[in-house]
C-alpha positions in Angstrom: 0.0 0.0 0.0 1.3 3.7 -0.9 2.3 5.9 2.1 1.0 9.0 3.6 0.4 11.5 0.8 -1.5 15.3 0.7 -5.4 14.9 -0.4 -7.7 17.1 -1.0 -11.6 16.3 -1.2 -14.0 18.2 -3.0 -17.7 17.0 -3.1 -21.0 18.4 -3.9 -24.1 17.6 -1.3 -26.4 17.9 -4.3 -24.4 15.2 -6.0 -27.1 13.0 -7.3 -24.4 9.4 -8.0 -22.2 9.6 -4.5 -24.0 11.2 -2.2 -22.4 13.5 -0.1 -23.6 11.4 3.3 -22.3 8.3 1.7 -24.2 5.2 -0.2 -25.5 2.6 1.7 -27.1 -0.7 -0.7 -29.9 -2.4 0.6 -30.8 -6.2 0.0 -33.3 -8.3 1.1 -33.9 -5.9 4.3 -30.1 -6.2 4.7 -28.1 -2.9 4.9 -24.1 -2.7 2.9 -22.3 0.4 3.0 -20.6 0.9 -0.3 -19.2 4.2 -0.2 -18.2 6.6 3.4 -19.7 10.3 4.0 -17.6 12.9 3.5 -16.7 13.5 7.0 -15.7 9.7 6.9 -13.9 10.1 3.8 -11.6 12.9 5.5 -11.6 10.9 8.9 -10.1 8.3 6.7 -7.5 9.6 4.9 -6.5 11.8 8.2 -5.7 8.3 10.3 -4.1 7.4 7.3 -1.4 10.1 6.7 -0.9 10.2 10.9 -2.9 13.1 11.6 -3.4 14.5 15.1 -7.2 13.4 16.5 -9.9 15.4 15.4 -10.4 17.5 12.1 -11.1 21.5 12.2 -14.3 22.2 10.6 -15.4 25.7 9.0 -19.0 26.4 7.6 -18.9 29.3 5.2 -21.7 31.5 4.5 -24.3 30.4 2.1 -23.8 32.8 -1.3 -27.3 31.0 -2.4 -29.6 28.9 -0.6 -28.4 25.9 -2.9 -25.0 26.8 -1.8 -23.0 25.7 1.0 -19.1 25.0 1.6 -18.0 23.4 4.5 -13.9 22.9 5.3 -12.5 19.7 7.1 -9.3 20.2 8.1 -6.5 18.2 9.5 -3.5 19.4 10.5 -0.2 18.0 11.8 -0.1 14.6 10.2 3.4 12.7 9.3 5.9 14.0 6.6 3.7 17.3 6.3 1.0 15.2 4.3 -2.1 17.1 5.2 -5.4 16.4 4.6 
């Protein structure tokens, strides 16, 4: 497996194939998770690279109501490799 390396995310809520909250398949009544939230995503890659505990979040003001950016932030992680 590669090692720790910089990443940056960007995601749209509104995106209608990966949904910003993740995608979860459903079976026969039983639940699979096929893809993580964003916050998971970040969470991730943030134990990944060797990140200190917790991410820094910022919610930016709405420019439209269909219009939100949010900032996960992790600082501190090995070799620099920030997520």
């Amino acid at each position: 497996m590669p090692g720790p390396a910089p990443v940056m995310i960007i995601h749209g809520t509104s995106d209608q194939s990966i949904s910003f909250n993740g995608v979860v398949f459903r079976s026969n009544g039983e639940a699979r998770q096929v893809s993580l939230s964003v916050p998971e995503t970040v969470a991730y890659f943030a134990r990944r690279n060797g990140c200190g505990e917790g991410a820094r979040r910022t919610d930016f003001a709405q420019s439209a109501p269909e219009t939100q950016v949010i900032r996960f932030e992790s600082n501190g992680c090995a070799n620099g490799d920030d997520v």
